[in-house]
Structure formats: structure tokens, C-alpha cells
N, C-alpha and C positions, 0 to 999 in steps of 0.2 A: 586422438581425443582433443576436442577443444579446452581450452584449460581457460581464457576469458573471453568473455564478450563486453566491447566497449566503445560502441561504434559513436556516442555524444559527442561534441565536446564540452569539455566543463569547465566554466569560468567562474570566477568571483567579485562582488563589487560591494563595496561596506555600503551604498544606498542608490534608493531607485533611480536618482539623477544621475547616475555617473555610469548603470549600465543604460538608461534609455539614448543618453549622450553616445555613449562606447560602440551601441548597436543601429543608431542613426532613424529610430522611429520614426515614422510617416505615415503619409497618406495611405500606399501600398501594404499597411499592417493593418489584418481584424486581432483586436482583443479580448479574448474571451477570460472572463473574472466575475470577481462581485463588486457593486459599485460599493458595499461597504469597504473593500480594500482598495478596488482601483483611484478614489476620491481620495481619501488621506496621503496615499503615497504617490500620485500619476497625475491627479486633476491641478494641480499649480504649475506642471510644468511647459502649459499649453501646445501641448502633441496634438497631431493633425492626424490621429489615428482613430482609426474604425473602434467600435466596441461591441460586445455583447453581452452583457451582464445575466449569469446561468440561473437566478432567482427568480427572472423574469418568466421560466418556461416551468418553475414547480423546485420545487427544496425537497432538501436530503440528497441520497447516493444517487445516481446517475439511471434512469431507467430507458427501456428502450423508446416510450412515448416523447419523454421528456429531449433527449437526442434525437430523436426524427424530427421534433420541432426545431429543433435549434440549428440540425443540418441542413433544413427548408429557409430559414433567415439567413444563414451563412453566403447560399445559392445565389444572393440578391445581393453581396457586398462582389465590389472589383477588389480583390484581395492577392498579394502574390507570399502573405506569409502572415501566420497564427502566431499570437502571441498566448502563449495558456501565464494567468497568473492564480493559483491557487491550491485550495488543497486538490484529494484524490475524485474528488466528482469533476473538476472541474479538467485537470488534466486527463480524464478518462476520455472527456467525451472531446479535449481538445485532439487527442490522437485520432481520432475518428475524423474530423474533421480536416487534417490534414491527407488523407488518403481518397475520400469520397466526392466525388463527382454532381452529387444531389440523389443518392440512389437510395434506398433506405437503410437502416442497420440489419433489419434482416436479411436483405440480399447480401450484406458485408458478411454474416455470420455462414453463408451455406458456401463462398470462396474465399477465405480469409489470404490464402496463398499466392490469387491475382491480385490483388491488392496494390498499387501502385502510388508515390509518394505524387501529391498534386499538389502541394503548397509546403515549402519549408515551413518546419516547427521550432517553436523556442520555448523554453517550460522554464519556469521560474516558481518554484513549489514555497509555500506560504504554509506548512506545517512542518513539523519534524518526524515525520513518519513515514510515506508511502513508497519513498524512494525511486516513486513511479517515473521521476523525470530522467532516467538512463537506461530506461524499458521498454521492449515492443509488445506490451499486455494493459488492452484495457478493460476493466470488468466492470460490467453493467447488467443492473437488472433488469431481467428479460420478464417482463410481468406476466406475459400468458404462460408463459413455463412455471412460474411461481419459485424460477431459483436464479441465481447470479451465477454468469459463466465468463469464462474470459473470451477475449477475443486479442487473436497472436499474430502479428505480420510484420516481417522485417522490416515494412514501407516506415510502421506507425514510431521509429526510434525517434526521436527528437535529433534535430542538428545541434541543437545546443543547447546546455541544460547548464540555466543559471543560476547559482546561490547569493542569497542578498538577505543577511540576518535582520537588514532593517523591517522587512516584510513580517519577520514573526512576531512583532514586539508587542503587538495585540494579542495575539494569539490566547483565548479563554483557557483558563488551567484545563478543565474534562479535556479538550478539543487537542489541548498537547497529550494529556495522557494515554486517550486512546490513540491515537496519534504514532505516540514513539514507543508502546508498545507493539504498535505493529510493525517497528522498524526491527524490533528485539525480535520477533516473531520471524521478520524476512532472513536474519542474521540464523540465529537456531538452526530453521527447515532448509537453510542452502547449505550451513553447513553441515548438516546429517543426511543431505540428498547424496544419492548412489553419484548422480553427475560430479560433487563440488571435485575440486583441483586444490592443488595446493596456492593457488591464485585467488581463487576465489575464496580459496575460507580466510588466507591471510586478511580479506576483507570482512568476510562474517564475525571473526573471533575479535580483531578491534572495535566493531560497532557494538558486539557483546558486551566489552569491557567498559567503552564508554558509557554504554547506555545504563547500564549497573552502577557504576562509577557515580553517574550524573543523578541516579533516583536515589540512593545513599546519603548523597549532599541534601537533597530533598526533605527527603525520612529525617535528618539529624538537622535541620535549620529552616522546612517549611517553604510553603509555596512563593517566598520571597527569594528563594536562592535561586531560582529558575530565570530569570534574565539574566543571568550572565555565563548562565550554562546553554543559552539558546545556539550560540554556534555551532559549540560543540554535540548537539544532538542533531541540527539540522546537517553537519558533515557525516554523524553519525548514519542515519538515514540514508544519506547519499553511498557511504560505503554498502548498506546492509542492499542499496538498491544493487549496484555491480554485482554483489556475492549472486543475489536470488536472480537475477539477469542473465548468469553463466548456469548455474547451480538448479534454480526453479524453486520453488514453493510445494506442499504437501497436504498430507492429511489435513494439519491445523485448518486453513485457509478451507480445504474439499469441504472438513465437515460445518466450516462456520457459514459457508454459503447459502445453505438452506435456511437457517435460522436469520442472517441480514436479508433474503430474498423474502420469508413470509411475514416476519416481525419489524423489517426495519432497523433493526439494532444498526449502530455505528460499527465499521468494516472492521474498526481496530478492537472495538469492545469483543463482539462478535469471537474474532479472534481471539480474544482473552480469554472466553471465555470456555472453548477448547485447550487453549496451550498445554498446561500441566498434563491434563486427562488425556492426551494423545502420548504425551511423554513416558507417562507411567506405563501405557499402556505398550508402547514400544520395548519398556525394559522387562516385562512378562516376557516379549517371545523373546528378545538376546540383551545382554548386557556387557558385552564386549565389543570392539570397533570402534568407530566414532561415536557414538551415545557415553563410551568409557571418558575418550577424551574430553566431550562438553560436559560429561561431569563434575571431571576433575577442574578444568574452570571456572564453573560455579563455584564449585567447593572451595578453592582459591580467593573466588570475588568475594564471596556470600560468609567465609570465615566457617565455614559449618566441617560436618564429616558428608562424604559423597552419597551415605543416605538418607540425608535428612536436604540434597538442595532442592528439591521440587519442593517443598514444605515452607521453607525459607524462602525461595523466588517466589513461590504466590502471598508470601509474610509482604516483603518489600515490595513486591508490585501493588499490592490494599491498600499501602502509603499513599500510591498518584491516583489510585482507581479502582473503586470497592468492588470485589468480584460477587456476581451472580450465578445462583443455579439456574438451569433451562427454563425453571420452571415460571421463575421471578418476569421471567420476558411473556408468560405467557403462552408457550409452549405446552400442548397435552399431550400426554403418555400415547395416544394413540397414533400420535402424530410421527415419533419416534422410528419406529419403521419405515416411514415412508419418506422420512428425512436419510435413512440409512441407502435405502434402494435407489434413492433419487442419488446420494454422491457415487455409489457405482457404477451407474447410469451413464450423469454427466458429468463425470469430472474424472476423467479417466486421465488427462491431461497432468492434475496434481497430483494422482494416485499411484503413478507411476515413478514419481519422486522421492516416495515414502522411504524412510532406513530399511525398514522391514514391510513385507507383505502384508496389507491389511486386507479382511478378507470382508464381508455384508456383513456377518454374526459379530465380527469383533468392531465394526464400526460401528454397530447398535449397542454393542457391549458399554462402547465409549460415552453413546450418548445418555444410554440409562444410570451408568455413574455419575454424570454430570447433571442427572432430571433434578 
């Protein structure tokens, strides 16, 4: 059994001159970001590097249209290595770009397995959440499908996945919350996947503690106490990534895919907005195994009794980010079904992660809790 996977390297640098220095930026670099970020932190240091600023092809999470555009301009740069600087759109479609030859994303999706590295990558993530820079999984919305699915190829790992806390210092409070809940999210479902190892949870259970830890300081002193907790959620993050990189990701993520694919929700809200209600629903069919153990963590973090911590994590999680029912996004009752049939479908890939078997009836069960 594999017990990790950890093929990045990971480096650290207190600011962006000192890795653009370290890593010898050039002419031979495309930069893929936003110029809201690349300008404050990149534009003074007069680098003779290519750009591609991802706002310029359409906003929000990563779509299939929006990537075919951007791998059509890529095509057109002499480029021998990707620079991804941002959050989870932007390193989604930067992994694409390093494997693709100018072919489209749908052709990538029908062999994701030939797949071949064409351009070293280097990820340097600008939130504290998606952990996506030590991952070969990029999810994009597939619009004629009308759901988000991932797309998995050893090629698409990053060579090097760089942390630099001067990058998050802007960072909008929502844009952390959603954010580093989804770190909390990847930490969870890697470590309650049938795959985790005692490797990878060593990393799930630390990013748990942090990321509780660091929302606590929050809840008891307000959104001022968050820049100096920025490192430690963005390492946070970076753990929760290895755990779900060896480990995988589950139900949470399966069933929020439909709802960020027809609504748009943000990946991590989205995700919020399943968390508890997959949980709860796990401890109906067992409550023994690993579900016992992350309770009793909770219960620990959270100060509570081991029945009251789902109750309690969604108390302190309302602190960074008011939770919504299905309904608040816009979601109809009717729709429900076919939100259930479609994660069966296609996400067989997270489903197979689950602690427990979830079946169509109890996946609809979840979501009509949740309407």
C-alpha cells in the first residue's frame, strides 16, 4: 500500500523577490496569475517574463471554455516553464497547461493517463486553502455537462510548489474563509478515506488542529487577528494538500460539485456547505473506526462532548463564514434528484473514498437535509 505521495518540491521564501531571485525568472517563463496580484508583488521587480493574466479569458472557477481560451494563447508564447501564481482557478488551469500541447481540454479528459509533462511547473498558491500546489488533480467546470469533475494525471504534479506568506497579505477575509475551509475539508475526508496511512493522516490531523486553532483566535479577537495567523494556515493548507494527495477527497467535494457547477458557488463555500451533512450522515451507518477517532479531536479542539462536535464546528466555522441552506443559492427541490444521480454518475472517482458506502437514496437523503 502506498502510504505517501509527494513527488513536489517544497520550498519557502518570506517575499516574492527573493524566490523570483532564488528561481532565476526569465524570458523562458509564461506567468499565469491576476495582474491584481502579479503588479503589486512582480511588476517593480522588472522580470523579462511572459504573462497571462486569467481575468482576461472570463472570472470565477475555471471552465472548460475559459481554458481552451487560455491554452490557445499559451500555444503562441516560446515558453519552457509555467509559472502559476494564485488561487484554485488559476493553478487549475496552470496544471493543464503544463501537460497540453494545444489540444483541447476535452481531448485531455477522454485520456487523462497519456498525459505527458511539456513544460515544468512551479505553483506558488495566493490563498490558504486548496492545497492544490502538491496535487495532480485539476477541477474544472465542464459546462456542457453542467457539473465539475476532475481531471488526474501524474504529468500535471508541480516541480515545485512554492510558499511565500507575502502573497496573501491582501487576501479579502470571504476569499480566506472559503478558502481555508476547504483546507479543513481536504484534512477531514483524507483523513476518514479508506486509502489514509498513518502518513498521511499525521498530515490531515495537524492541519485540523491548526486550522481550528487559527479560527478560535478569530471567533475570540476578530478579523484583525488573521494576518499573523496567515502562515500558519497557508502551511496548513499545504499539509491538508499531501494528506488528500496520498488519501483522496470524498462525498463532501462529490456532492458540492453539482451545486458549484450549476450555481457557481465558490469551491470552498460550496464545500461548506455539504461538510457537517455528509458527516452526520456517515455516523447513521457506523460510528466506530476513524469517524470515532476525528471525533474525539474535535471534541478535544472544540472543548465540547463527542456529541455535540458537528454542532460546535458549524458554531465556529459561522464565525469566518455564515453557512447556507441549498436553498439560499437557489437550488429547487426538483433539482435535488438529479443533483444525486449526476454524483453517482460522475464522480465515482470521490465516491470511492467515502468512510462508508454511500448509496443514490442516501446521497439525496443528504441533500434534502441540507435544502
Amino acid at each position: 500500500m502506498t502510504e505517501l505521495i509527494l513527488k513536489t518540491q517544497i520550498s519557502y521564501y518570506d517575499s516574492c523577490a527573493e524566490f523570483a531571485k532564488e528561481f532565476k525568472l526569465g524570458r523562458g517563463d509564461l506567468v499565469l496569475t491576476n495582474e491584481y496580484i502579479y503588479n503589486p508583488s512582480f511588476g517593480n521587480l522588472g522580470l523579462e517574463v511572459q504573462t497571462i493574466f486569467q481575468e482576461e479569458y472570463g472570472s470565477g472557477e475555471p471552465t472548460d471554455v475559459m481554458v481552451d481560451q487560455i491554452l490557445e494563447a499559451a500555444e503562441r508564447r516560446d515558453c519552457q516553464r509555467i509559472i502559476a501564481i494564485g488561487g484554485g482557478t488559476v493553478i487549475d488551469i496552470a496544471k493543464v497547461l503544463a501537460v497540453s500541447s494545444g489540444d483541447s481540454l476535452d481531448s485531455l479528459y477522454k485520456d487523462p493517463a497519456s498525459a505527458k509533462k511539456r513544460r515544468k511547473l512551479v505553483i506558488l498558491p495566493t490563498t490558504c486553502g486548496t492545497g492544490s500546489e502538491v496535487t495532480n488533480i485539476s477541477i474544472i467546470n465542464r459546462t456542457r455537462l453542467g457539473t465539475k469533475m476532475g481531471l488526474v494525471s501524474p504529468a500535471m504534479y508541480a516541480d515545485d510548489a512554492v510558499l511565500v506568506p507575502e502573497l496573501l497579505n491582501g487576501l479579502p477575509f470571504g476569499v480566506f474563509a472559503a478558502s481555508s475551509i476547504d483546507a479543513l475539508v481536504h484534512a477531514v475526508e483524507s483523513s476518514l478515506s479508506p486509502k489514509a496511512t498513518p502518513y498521511s493522516k499525521l498530515f490531515g490531523y495537524k492541519a485540523i488542529e491548526m486550522i481550528i486553532k487559527g479560527y478560535q483566535k478569530i471567533a475570540a479577537y476578530g478579523s484583525e487577528a488573521l494576518k499573523p495567523l496567515m502562515k500558519d494556515f497557508l502551511i496548513a493548507s499545504n499539509y491538508a494538500g499531501i494528506a488528500f494527495g496520498t488519501a483522496g477527497c470524498a462525498a463532501v467535494h462529490a456532492t458540492s460539485y453539482p451545486l458549484g457547477g450549476s450555481y457557481h458557488v465558490a469551491h470552498g463555500e460550496s464545500n461548506y456547505a455539504m461538510f457537517t451533512g455528509v458527516l452526520k450522515n456517515y455516523m447513521e451507518i457506523r460510528r466506530d473506526g476513524e469517524i470515532a477517532v476525528l471525533n474525539q479531536c474535535f471534541s478535544e479542539l472544540l472543548g465540547c462532548g463527542e456529541e455535540d462536535v458537528y454542532e460546535k464546528l458549524d458554531e465556529l466555522l459561522g464565525t469566518v463564514l455564515p453557512k447556507k441552506p441549498l436553498h439560499e443559492y437557489g437550488v429547487k427541490p426538483e433539482e435535488l434528484p438529479v443533483f444525486a444521480k449526476s454524483v453517482m454518475e460522475r464522480q465515482g472517482r470521490l465516491m470511492a473514498n467515502n468512510f462508508v458506502p454511500l448509496d443514490e437514496a442516501r446521497v439525496l437523503k443528504i441533500y434534502r437535509e441540507l435544502y
